[in-house]
NUZAVO-847698 format. One record per residue (C-alpha): residue number from 1; x, y, z. Coordinates in steps of 0.02 Angstrom, whole numbers, plus 50000, padded with zeros to 5 digits. Each point is the difference from the previous one (the first is absolute). Last residue first. Layout:
+-----+-------+-------+-------+
! num !     x !     y !     z !
+-----+-------+-------+-------+
! NUM !     X !     Y !     Z !
...
+-----+-------+-------+-------+
***
This chain:
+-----+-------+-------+-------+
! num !     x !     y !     z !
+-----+-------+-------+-------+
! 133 ! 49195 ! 48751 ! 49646 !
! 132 ! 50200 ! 50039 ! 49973 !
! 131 ! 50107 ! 49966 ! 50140 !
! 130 ! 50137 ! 49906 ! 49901 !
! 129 ! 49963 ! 50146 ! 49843 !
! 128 ! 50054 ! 50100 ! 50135 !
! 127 ! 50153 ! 49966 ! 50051 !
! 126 ! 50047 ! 49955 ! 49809 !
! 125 ! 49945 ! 50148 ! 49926 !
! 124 ! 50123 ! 50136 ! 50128 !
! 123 ! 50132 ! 49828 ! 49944 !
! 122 ! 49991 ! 50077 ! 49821 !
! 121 ! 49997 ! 50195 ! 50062 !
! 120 ! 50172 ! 49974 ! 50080 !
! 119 ! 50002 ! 50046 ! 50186 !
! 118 ! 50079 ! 50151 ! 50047 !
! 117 ! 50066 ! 50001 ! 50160 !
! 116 ! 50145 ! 50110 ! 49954 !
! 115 ! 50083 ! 49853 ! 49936 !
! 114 ! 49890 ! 49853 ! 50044 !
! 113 ! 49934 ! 49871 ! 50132 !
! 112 ! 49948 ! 50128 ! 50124 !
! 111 ! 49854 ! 50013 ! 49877 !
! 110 ! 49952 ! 49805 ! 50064 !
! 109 ! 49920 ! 50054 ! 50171 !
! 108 ! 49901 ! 50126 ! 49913 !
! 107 ! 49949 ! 49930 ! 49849 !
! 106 ! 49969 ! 49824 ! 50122 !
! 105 ! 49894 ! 50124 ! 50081 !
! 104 ! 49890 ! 50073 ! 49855 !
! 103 ! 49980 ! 49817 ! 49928 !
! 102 ! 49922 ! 49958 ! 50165 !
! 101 ! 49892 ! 50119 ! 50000 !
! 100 ! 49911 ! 49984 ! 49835 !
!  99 ! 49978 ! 50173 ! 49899 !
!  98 ! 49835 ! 50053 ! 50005 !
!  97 ! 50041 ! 50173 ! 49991 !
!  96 ! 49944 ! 50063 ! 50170 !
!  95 ! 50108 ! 49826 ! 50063 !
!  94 ! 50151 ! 50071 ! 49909 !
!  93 ! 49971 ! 50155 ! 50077 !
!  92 ! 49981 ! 49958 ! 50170 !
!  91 ! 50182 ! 49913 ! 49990 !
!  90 ! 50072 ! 50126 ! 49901 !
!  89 ! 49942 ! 50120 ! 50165 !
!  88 ! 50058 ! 49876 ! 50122 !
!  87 ! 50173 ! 49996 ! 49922 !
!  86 ! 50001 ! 50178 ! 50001 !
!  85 ! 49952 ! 50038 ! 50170 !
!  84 ! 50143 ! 49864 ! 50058 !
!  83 ! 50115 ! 50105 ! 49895 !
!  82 ! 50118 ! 49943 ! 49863 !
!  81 ! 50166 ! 50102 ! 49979 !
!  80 ! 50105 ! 50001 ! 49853 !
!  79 ! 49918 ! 50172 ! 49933 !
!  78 ! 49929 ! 49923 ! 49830 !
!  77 ! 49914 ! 49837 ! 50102 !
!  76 ! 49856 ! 50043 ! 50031 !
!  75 ! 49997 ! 50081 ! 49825 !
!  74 ! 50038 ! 49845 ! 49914 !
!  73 ! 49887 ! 49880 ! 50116 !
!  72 ! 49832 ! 50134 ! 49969 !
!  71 ! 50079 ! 49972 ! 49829 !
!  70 ! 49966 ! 49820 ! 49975 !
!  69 ! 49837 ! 50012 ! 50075 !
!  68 ! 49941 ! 50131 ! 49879 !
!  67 ! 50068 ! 49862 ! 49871 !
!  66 ! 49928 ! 49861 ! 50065 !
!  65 ! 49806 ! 50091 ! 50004 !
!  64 ! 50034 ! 50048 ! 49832 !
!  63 ! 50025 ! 49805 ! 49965 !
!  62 ! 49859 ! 49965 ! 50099 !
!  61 ! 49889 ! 50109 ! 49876 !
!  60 ! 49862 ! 50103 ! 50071 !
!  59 ! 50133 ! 50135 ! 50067 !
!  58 ! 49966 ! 50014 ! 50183 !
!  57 ! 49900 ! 50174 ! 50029 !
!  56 ! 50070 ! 50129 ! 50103 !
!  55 ! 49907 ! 50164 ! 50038 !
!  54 ! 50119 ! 50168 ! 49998 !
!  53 ! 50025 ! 50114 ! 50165 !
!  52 ! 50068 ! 50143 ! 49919 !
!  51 ! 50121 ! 50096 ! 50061 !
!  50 ! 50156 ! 49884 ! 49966 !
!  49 ! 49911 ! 49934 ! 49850 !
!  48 ! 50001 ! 50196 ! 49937 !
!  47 ! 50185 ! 49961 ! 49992 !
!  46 ! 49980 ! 49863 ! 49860 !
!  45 ! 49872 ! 50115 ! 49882 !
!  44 ! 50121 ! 50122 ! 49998 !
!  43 ! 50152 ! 49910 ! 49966 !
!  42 ! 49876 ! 49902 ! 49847 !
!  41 ! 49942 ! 49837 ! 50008 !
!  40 ! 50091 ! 49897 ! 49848 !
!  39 ! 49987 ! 49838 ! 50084 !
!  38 ! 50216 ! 50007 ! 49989 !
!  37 ! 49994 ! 50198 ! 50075 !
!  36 ! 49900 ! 49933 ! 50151 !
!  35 ! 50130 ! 49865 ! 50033 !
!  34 ! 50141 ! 50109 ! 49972 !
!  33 ! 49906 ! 50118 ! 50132 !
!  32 ! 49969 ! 49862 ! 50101 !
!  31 ! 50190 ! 49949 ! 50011 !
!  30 ! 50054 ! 50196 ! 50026 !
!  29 ! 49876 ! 49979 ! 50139 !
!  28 ! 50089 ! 49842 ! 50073 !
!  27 ! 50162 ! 50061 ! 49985 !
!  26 ! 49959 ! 50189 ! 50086 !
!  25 ! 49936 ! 49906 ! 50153 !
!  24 ! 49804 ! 49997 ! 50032 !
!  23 ! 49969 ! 50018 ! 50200 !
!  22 ! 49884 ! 49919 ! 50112 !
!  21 ! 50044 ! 49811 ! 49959 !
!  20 ! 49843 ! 49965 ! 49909 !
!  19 ! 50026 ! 50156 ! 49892 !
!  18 ! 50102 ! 49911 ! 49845 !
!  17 ! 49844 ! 49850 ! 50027 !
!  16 ! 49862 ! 50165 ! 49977 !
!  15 ! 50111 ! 50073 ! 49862 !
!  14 ! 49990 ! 49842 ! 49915 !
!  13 ! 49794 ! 49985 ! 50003 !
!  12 ! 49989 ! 50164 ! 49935 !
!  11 ! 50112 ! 49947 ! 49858 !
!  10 ! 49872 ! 49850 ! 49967 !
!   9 ! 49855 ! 50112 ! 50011 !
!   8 ! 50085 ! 50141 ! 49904 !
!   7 ! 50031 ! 49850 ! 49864 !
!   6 ! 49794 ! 49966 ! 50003 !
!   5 ! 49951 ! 50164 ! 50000 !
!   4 ! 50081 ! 50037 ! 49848 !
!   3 ! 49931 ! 49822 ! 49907 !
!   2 ! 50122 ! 49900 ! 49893 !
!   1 ! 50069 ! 49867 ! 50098 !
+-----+-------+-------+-------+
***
């Protein structure tokens, strides 16, 4: 991912699943901000996202696609409590990205599965290299 736009996109996209609930806790936007900080987007740059309403545009490559997927879970997850609104919203997403749906449930169903319901990036592949086209 090397493209400006493209990362604000993707943080955009983050802030819209940390406001799916109605409110953003302190957790989860200390979480974007480390987020922001790791694609090298600036502080500034990250709270105009709040303001601005930013395009999103799936990464081209699935893999990028995973990974944005991977974190919607990891910052649905940052405040210990999963939302209905949310769940929809990853949901809707990983269909906007291409992103087959029954891979995105049995992520779902099987992140309970782990510590801190992270699930480890090697079995992330394996769901959904089973679904892939």
């Amino acid at each position: 991912m090397s493209n400006k736009n493209e990362k604000l996109g993707l943080l955009a996209q983050l802030i819209k699943m940390a406001q799916a609930d109605q409110k953003i806790r302190e957790i989860e936007f200390q979480f974007l901000l480390s987020l922001a900080a790791q694609m090298g987007v600036t502080k500034e740059d990250f709270k105009q996202l709040f303001e601005e309403n930013i395009e999103f545009n799936p990464p081209r490559l699935e893999a990028e696609r995973i990974v944005q997927f991977q974190r919607l879970i990891l910052l649905m997850n940052v405040d210990l409590e999963i939302d209905d609104k949310e769940i929809e919203y990853i949901k809707d997403v990983g269909i906007r990205m291409g992103l087959h749906p029954s891979a995105t449930n049995t992520v779902l169903e099987e992140m309970h599965n782990y510590k801190n319901k992270i699930i480890p990036p090697e079995r992330l592949l394996e769901i959904f290299n089973v679904y892939h086209n």
